[in-house]
C-alpha positions in Angstrom: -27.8 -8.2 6.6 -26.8 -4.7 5.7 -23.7 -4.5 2.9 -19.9 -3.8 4.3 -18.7 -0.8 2.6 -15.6 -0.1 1.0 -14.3 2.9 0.4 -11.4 3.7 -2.4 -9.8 7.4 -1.5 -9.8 9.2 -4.5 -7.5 11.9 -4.6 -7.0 12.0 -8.4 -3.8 10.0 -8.7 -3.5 6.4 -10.1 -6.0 4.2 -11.9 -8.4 3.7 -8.9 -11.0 1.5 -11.4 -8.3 -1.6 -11.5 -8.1 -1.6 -7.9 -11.8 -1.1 -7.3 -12.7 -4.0 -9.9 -10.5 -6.3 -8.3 -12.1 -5.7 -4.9 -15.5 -6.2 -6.4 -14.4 -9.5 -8.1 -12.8 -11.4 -4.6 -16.2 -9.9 -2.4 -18.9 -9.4 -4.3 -21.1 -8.9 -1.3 -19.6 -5.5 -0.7 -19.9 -2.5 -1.7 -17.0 -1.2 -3.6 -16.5 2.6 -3.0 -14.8 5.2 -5.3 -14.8 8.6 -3.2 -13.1 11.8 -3.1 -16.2 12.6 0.0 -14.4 12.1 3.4 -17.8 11.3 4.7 -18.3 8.6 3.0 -14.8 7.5 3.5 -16.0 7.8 7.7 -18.9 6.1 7.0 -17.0 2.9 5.2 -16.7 -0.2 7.0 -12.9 -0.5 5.7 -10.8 2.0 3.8 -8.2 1.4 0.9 -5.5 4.2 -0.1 -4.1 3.4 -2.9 -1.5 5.9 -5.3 0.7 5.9 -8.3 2.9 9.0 -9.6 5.1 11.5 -7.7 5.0 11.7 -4.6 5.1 16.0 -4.2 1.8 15.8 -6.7 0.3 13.3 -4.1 1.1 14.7 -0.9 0.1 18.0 -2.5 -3.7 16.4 -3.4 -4.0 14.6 0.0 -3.0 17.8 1.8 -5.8 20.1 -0.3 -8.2 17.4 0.4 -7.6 16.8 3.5 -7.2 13.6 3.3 -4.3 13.3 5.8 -6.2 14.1 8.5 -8.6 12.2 7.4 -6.7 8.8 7.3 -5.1 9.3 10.9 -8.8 9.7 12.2 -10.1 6.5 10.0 -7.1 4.7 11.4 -7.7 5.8 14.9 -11.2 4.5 14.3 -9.6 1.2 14.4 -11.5 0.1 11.2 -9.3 -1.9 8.4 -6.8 0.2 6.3 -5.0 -0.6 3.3 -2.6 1.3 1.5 -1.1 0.2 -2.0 1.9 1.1 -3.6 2.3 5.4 -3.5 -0.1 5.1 -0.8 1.8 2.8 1.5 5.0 5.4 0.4 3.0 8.5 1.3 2.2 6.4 5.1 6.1 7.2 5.5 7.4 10.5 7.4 9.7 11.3 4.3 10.7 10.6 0.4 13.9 11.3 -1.3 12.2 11.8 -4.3 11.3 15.4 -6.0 14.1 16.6 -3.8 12.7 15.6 -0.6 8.9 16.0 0.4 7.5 15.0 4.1 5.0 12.4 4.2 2.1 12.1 5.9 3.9 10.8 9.1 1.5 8.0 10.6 4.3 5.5 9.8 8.0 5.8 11.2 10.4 5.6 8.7 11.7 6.3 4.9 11.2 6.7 1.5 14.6 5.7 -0.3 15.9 6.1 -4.3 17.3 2.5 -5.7 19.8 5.1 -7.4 20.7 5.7 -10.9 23.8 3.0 -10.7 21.9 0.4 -9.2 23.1 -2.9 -8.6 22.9 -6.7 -7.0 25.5 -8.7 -4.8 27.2 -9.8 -8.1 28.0 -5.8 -9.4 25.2 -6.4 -12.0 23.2 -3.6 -13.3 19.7 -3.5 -12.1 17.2 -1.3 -13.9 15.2 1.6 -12.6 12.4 1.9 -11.9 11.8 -1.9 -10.2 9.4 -3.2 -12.7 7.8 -6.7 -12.7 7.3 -9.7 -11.0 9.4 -10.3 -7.4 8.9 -12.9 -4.7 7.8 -11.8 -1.5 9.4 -12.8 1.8 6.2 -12.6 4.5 5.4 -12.9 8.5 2.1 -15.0 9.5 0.0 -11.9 9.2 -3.9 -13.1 8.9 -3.6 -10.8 5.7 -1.1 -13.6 4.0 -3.6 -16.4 5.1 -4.1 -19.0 1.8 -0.5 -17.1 0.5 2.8 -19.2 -0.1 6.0 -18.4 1.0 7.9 -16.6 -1.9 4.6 -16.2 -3.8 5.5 -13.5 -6.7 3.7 -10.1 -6.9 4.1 -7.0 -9.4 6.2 -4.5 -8.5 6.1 -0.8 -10.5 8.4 1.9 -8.5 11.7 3.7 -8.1 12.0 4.4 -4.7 11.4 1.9 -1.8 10.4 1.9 1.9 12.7 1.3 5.1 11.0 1.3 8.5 12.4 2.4 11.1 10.5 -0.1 13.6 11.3 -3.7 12.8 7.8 -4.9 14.7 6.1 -3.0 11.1 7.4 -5.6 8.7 5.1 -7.7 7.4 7.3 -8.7 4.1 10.5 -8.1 2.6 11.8 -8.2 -1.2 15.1 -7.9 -2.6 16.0 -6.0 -5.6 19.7 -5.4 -5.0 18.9 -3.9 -1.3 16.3 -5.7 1.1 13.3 -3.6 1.2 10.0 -3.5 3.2 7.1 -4.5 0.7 4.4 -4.9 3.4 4.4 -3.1 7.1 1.6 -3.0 9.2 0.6 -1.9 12.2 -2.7 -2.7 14.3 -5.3 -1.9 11.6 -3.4 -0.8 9.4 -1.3 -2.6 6.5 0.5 -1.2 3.7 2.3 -2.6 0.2 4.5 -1.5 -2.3 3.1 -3.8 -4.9 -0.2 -4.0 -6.5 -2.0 -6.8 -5.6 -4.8 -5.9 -7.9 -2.1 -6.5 -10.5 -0.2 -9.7 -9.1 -2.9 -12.2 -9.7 -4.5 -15.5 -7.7 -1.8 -14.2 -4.6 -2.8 -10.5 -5.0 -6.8 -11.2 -5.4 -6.0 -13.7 -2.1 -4.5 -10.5 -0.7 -7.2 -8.6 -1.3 -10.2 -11.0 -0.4 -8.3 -11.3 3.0 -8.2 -7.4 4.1 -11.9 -7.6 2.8 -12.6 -10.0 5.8 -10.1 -9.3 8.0 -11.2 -7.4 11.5 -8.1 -5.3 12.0 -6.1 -7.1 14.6 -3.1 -8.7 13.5 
C-alpha cells in the first residue's frame, strides 16, 4: 500500500515545521509534505494551507507563486483541503486589514478588524489581538468526530471571518462579537485557530482531515 501524501503550501509565511510535526505525529503513515512546488502540491493526496502575518505580505506571496490558482484547481480536484488560521482568512474575498486587500475569493464573505476599543456584552475591554485559549461552538462535521462540544482551542489573530453563506459554518466563537472559527464547504474546511497549537482537540482535528474523504 503506497503512502498518502500530504502536502504543506509553503509560501514563506508562518512556522510551517509546527504544523507539519503535528501532522506527522497523529498519522504517521503519511507522508508529511513541505513544498513551495505546485506539482507536488497536485500530486498530494490532501492539501493543507496554512498562514500567519499580514495578510497584503500573503496575498502578495500566493499571488507571485501562483498559488491561488493553484488552490482553486486542488480544490476543484475534489481532494481534502485545509486551511489554518491566515490561510482560512486569505479563503475570504476581502480583509480590512493593511487598508483593505482582496482575497483570494474561493470563499464568499469577510475579513473584519475586532477594533482598537474592543469590547464584550458587559462594556469590558477586550484585548487585541484575540490571543489564547476559546471554546468552540461546532456542527456535526465528520472533521469534529471524537471532539466535545465547547472543547477549547488557541486562538492568535486580530481580525476575524464573517461568511456571507450560513450553510459554510462549521463553528462559531465569541470574543465580544460571534465569529466563524471553522467554515467549510465540500472538500474544503477552514479555521481561524491552530489546531497544531490547541492540543488533544487540535491533534483530534488534525488526525480527522488526515482520514477524512472530502464529503461532509
Amino acid at each position: 500500500m503506497t503512502k498518502q501524501t500530504v502536502a504543506v503550501i509553503d509560501y514563506g509565511m508562518g512556522n510551517l515545521h509546527s504544523v507539519a510535526s503535528a501532522l506527522s505525529h497523529v498519522a504517521p503513515e503519511q507522508q508529511v509534505v513541505v513544498t513551495a512546488d505546485p506539482a507536488v502540491v497536485a500530486a498530494a493526496d490532501r492539501v493543507v494551507f496554512p498562514g500567519v502575518g499580514a495578510i497584503r505580505d500573503c496575498m502578495a506571496e500566493i499571488k507571485r507563486l501562483g498559488f491561488d490558482k493553484l488552490l482553486r484547481e486542488q480544490i476543484a480536484t475534489g481532494k481534502p483541503v485545509l486551511g489554518i488560521c491566515v490561510g482560512m482568512q486569505a479563503l475570504m474575498e476581502h480583509s480590512e486589514e493593511n487598508g483593505g486587500v482582496d482575497c483570494i475569493g474561493i470563499l464568499p464573505g469577510k475579513v473584519r478588524f475586532f477594533g482598537e476599543n474592543h469590547q464584550n456584552a458587559a462594556g469590558n475591554h477586550l484585548k487585541v489581538p484575540h490571543m489564547g485559549w476559546n471554546q468552540v461552538k461546532h456542527n456535526d462535521h465528520p472533521l469534529w468526530a471524537g471532539i466535545e462540544q465547547d472543547s477549547r482551542f488557541y486562538f492568535v489573530h486580530s481580525f476575524y471571518v464573517f461568511a456571507e453563506d450560513s450553510d459554510m459554518i462549521a463553528a462559531t466563537c465569541d470574543y465580544g462579537v460571534t465569529f466563524h472559527a471553522a467554515l467549510t464547504r465540500s472538500n474544503l474546511f477552514a479555521v481561524q485557530f491552530h489546531p497544531e497549537k490547541s492540543h488533544t482537540a487540535g491533534l483530534q482535528l488534525l488526525k480527522n482531515f488526515l482520514h477524512w474523504d472530502g464529503r461532509a
